[in-house]
N, C-alpha and C positions, 0 to 999 in steps of 0.2 A: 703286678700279677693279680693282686685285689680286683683292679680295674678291670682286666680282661676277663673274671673270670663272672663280674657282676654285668659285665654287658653278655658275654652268654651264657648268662643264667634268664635273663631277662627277654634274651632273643627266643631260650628254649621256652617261657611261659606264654611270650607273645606267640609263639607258634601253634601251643599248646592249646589256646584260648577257643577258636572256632571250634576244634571238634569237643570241649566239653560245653560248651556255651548251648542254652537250650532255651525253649520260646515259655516266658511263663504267662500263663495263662488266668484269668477269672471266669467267675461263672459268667457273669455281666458278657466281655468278650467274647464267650465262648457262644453266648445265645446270639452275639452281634454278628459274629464268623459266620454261623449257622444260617441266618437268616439272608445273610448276602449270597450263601453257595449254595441253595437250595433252588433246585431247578424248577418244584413246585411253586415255589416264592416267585419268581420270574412269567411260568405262567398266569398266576394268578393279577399280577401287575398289569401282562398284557391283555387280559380279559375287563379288568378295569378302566383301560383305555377304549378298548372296543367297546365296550356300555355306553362309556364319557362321548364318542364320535357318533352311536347311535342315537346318545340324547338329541346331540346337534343336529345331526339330520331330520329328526323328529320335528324340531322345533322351526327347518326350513318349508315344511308344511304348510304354515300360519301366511308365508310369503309369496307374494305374485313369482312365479314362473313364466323366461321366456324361450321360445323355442325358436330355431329358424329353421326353415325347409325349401330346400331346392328339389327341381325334378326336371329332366329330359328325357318325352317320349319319343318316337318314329312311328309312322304309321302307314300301311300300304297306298290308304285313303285318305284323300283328304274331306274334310266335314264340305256337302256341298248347299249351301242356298237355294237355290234353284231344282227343280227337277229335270228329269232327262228332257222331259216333252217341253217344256220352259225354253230350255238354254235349243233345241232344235228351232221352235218357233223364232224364235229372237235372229240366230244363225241365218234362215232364209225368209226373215222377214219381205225382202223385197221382190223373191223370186214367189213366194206366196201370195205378193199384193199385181204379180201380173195378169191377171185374169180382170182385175177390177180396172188396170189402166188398159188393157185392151178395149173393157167395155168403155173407158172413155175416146179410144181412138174410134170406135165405129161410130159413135157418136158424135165425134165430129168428123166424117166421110160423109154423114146426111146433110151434118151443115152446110159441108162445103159443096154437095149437088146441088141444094137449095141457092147456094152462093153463085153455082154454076149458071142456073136458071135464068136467076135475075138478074147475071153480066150480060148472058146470050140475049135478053130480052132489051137488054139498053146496046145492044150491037159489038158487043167484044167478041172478038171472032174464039171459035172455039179450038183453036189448039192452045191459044195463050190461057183460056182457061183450064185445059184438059192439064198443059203443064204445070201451071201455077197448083191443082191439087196436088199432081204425083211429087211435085217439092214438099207442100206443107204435109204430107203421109209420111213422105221419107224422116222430116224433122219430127213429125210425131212418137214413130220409132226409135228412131235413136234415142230422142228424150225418156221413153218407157223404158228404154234398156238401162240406159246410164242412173235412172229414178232408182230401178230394180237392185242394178249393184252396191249403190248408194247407200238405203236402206238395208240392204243384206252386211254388208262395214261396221254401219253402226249398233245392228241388232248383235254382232259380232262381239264390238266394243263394249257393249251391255253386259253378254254373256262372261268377259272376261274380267268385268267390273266387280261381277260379283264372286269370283274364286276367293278362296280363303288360304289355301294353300299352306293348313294344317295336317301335313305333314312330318314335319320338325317342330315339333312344341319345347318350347321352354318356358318353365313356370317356377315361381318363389315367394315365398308370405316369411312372416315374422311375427309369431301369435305371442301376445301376452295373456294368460292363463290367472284370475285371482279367486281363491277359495272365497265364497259368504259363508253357506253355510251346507256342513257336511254328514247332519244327522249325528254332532256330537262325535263323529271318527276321530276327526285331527285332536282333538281334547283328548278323546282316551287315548290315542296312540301317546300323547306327550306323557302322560301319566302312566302309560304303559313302560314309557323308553327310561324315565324318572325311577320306577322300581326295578330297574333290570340292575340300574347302577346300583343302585343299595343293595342289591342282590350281589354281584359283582363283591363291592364292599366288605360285606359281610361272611362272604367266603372267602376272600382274604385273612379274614380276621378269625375264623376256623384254622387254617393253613398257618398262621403266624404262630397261634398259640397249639395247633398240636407240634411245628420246629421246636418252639420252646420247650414243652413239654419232655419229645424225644430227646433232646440236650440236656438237659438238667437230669433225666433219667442213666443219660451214658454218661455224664460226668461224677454225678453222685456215686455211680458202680464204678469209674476210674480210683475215685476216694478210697471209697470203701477197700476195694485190693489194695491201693498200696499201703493203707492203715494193716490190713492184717494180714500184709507181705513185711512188716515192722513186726507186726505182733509174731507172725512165724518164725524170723528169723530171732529174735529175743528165745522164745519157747527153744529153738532148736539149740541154740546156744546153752540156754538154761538146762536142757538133759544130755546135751553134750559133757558136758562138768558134772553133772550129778553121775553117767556114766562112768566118768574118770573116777571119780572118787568111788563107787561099788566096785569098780576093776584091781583098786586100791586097796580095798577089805575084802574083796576077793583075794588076791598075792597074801594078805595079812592072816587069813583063815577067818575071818568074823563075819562073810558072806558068803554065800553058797552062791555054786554056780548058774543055777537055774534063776535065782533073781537078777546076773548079771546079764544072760538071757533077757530077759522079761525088760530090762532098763534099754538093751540094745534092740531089741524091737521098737522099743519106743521113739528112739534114736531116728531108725528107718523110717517109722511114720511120720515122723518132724521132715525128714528131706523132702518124704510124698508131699506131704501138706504144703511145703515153701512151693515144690515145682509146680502143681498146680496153680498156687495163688500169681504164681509169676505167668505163666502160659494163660492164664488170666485178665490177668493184668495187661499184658501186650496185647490181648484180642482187644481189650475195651480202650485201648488204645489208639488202635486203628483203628473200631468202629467212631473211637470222638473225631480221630484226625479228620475218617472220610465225612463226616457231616460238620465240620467247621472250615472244610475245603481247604485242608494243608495235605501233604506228601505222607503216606500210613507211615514207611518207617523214618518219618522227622521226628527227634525227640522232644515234647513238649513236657512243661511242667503245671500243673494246675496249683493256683495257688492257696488249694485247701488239703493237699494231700501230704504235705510235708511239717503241719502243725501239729505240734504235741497232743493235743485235743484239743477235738472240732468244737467250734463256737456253736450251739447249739442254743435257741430262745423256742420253748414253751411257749405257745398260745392257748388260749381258753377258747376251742369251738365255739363261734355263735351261729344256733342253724337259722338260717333268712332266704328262705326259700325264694321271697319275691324278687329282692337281688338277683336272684340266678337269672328270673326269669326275666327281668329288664336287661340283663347284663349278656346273657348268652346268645353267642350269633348264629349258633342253630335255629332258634326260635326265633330270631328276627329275619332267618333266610324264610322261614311256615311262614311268617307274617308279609312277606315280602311277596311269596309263591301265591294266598291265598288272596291277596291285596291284585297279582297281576290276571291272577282267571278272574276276579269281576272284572276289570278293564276290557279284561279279550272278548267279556260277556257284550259289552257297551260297543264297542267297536264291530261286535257281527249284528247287532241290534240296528248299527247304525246304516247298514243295509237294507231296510227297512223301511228308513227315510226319507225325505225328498231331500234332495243334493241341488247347491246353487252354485253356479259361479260366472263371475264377468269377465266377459273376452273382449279380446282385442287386437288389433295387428295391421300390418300392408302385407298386399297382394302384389304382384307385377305377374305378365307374362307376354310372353313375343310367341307367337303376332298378338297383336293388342289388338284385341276384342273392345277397347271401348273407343277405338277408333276403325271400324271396318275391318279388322283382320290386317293394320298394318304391321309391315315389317321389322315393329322398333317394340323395347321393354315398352310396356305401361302398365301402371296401379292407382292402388284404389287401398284408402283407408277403411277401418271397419270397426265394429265396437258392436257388442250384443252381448244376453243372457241366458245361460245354460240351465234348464230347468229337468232336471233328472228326477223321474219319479214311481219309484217301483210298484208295478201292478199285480204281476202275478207270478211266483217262481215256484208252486208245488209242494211249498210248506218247506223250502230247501234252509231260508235263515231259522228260520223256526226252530228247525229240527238241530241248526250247530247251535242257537243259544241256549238249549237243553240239555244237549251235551257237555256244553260248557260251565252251567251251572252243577252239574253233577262232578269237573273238575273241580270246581270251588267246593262243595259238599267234599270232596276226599281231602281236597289239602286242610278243611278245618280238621278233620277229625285225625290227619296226621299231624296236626299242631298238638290237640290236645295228649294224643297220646307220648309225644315227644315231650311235651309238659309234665307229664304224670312221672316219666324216667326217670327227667332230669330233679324232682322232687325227690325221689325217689335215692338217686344219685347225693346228692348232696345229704341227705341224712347217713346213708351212707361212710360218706370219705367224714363228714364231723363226726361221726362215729371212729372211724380209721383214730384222726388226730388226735381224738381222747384216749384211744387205745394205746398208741405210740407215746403217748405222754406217759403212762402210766406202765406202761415197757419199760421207758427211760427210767426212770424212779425204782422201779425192782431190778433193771440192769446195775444201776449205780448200787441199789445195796450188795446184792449177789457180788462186789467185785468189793465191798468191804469183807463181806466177808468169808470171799476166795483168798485176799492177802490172809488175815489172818491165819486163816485153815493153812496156807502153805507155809508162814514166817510158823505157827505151831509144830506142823511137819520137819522141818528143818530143822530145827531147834531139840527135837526130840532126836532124831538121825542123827548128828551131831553126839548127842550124849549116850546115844546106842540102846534109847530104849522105844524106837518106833522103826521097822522093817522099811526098807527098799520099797515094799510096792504101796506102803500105805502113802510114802513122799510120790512117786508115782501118782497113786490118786491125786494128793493135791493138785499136783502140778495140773495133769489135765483137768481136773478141775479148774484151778485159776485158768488155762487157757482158754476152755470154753466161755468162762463168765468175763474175759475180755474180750474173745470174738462177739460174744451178744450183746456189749455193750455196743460198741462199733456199730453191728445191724441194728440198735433200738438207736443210736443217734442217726444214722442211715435212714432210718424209718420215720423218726418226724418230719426229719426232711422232704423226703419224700410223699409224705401224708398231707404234709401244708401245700403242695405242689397239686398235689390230686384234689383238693380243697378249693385251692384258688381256681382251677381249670373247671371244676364243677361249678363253682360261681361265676366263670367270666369273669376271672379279674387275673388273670395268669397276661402280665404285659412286661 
């Protein structure tokens, strides 16, 4: 029976376990949670990326680029060699050259009369010579016809020799591109793309410590309620009893009703006071959960708010202004802003310049031009120097590197006055932390001697020679002088926080 009754006792506590079971929590954790679930943290990371890929690109600059290029035109025309009046002459070469072998056929019809003369004159009867010419006439003609065609073929052949029959162009290079020198651009761009990242950096590091900041702020208010949602329920308990006991010499006749009154108000104001610090308490709750990225109603426990008294360590302010100002990424974001308008100054300057660079590549293109317009790829190697040199643009760089020096002129003098703040600032919160210190020391006495005042009250009420509402006063008295101790340990903490964040050193 023993047996059974210790295996379910033990099933009922294992069961038990999950829903009282709760996430305990450090301040350390809680800034680690924070900084993981922070959506601004995230962006800020991927802006730091994008800097880091813009350096790289920057720095492809400094390196030969190559390019490749194809192209296919059509064109209604083709590119022609020759002129119209060219390519006709050529065409009727031979029908142009008949007039000139005509003049050589009359010229030999004189021969052959002469020829005629002097057969007739050695006795060749004259039909054998009248035929023998009208033979040699007939063969003369046909030769001047056949000469004519001939040449008209080849003036043909000529005309056709020379078409290009660019029409369908296809053409392609492959240029290599190498920076010499660029008027000091590619320099400042690297040194431009160099401060964006620090940039980038440095607003990260704004963003990290105001997470931090906001966490330590919602966790310290988690503290502090449930420190004096203990101290409420103590107090409420405490005039709970004290109530009983005047209700008690009420019944007895040795109190009047009107103080029992006056103790039962008091009563009511204890339950306001707990319910507040609770509805409280659960807001600062949710707002820790929603910024350490858990579920608002998960129950967690922090593991400062359940300790009898907070460990609190006093520091002595040192003010060190220059600290801040090595330390702070505000200042090092002015420094980074006014460091990047001289660069942009350099880089529109360097518009101004003469610009070199060395090229180089293959050509090809069909028809191939370096063979007649044939039908086949061909190319041709190349190599030369790019010599850019600006004459005259109407005062247009001029006028932005003016502009841009008057950027540099506002970001110093929003440096300095962000300097003067942040000086300012930190005299300040060392101020705060001495103040807080010095809270804490008059809280601590105020709560010696609250006890007393109340263990005095008591003690007289008790013996019947001190009234109902002067134990009343104590009481609320002690109450307040241990809610303000609470806020003054509350308050260094928070004061060392505001300290460290004014110096740049909140990590």
């Amino acid at each position: 029976m023993k047996k059974v009754f210790a295996i379910g006792f033990g099933l009922l506590a294992f069961g038990c376990l999950p829903a009282a079971a709760q996430q305990l929590l450090s301040l350390d954790s809680c800034r680690a949670m924070a900084l993981r679930n922070n959506k601004q943290m995230g962006v800020q990371q991927l802006k730091q990326d994008i800097a880091a890929n813009l350096r790289k690109s920057a720095r492809t600059k400094y390196l030969p680029h190559v390019s490749a290029i194809g192209t296919y035109q059509f064109t209604s025309e083709e590119i022609s060699i020759l002129n119209n009046e060219q390519k006709s002459n050529l065409s009727n070469l031979g029908t142009n050259a008949l007039p000139a072998l005509s003049g050589l056929g009359n010229g030999l019809q004189g021969f052959m009369g002469q020829m005629g003369t002097m057969l007739g004159q050695l006795g060749v009867p004259a039909d054998a010579i009248q035929q023998m010419g009208a033979q040699m006439q007939q063969s003369m003609q046909q030769s001047t016809t056949n000469m004519a065609g001939l040449l008209d073929s080849e003036g043909q052949k000529i005309v056709d020799a020379f078409r290009t029959d660019t029409r369908h162009i296809f053409a392609g290079s492959v240029l290599v591109t190498q920076p010499v020198f660029m008027g000091g651009g590619i320099v400042a761009l690297n040194k431009l793309a160099d401060l964006n990242e620090d940039f980038a950096a440095n607003s990260a590091d704004i963003r990290r410590q105001s997470v931090i900041y906001s966490t330590d702020q919602a966790y310290w208010q988690v503290v502090s309620l449930k420190h004096k949602k203990r101290l409420a329920e103590s107090y409420l308990e405490l005039i709970k009893k004290f109530d009983s006991d005047v209700q008690h010499m009420i019944e007895e006749g040795v109190a009047t009703r009107s103080e029992g009154l006056s103790v039962s108000v008091k009563v009511s104001e204890a339950e306001m006071t707990l319910q507040r610090v609770n509805d409280g308490l659960v807001l600062s709750k949710m707002l820790l959960c929603q910024m350490i990225g858990v579920p608002m109603n998960e129950q967690i426990t922090l593991a400062d708010e359940d300790v009898d008294e907070l460990a609190v360590v006093t520091l002595q302010p040192k003010l060190d202004v220059e600290k801040a100002v090595e330390n702070r990424p505000e200042l090092k974001m002015l420094d980074n802003a006014v460091d990047m308008t001289k660069q942009t100054t350099n880089i529109l300057k360097a518009a101004n310049l003469p610009q070199v660079a060395l090229m180089g590549g293959y050509a090809v293109s069909n028809p191939n031009v370096l063979n007649g317009f044939e039908k086949k790829f061909g190319g041709f190697w190349n190599v030369g120097v790019l010599v850019r040199v600006p004459l005259w643009n109407w005062g247009d760089v001029a006028y932005k590197v003016r502009a841009s020096k008057g950027a540099t002129a506002i970001a110093n003098l929003e440096r300095e006055e962000a300097r003067e703040k942040i000086e300012l600032q930190v005299n300040q919160n060392t101020f705060k932390v001495d103040e807080a210190n010095k809270r804490l020391v008059l809280a601590k006495t105020s709560i010696e001697r609250a006890n007393e005042n109340l263990r005095t009250a008591n003690l007289g009420f008790k013996e019947g020679v001190i009234a109902p509402t002067v134990v009343l006063e104590a009481q609320t008295a002690w109450m307040q002088a241990q809610s303000q101790l609470i806020d003054a340990q509350i308050a260094v903490k928070l004061s060392q926080v505001d300290l460290q964040k004014s110096l740049g050193t909140l990590y």
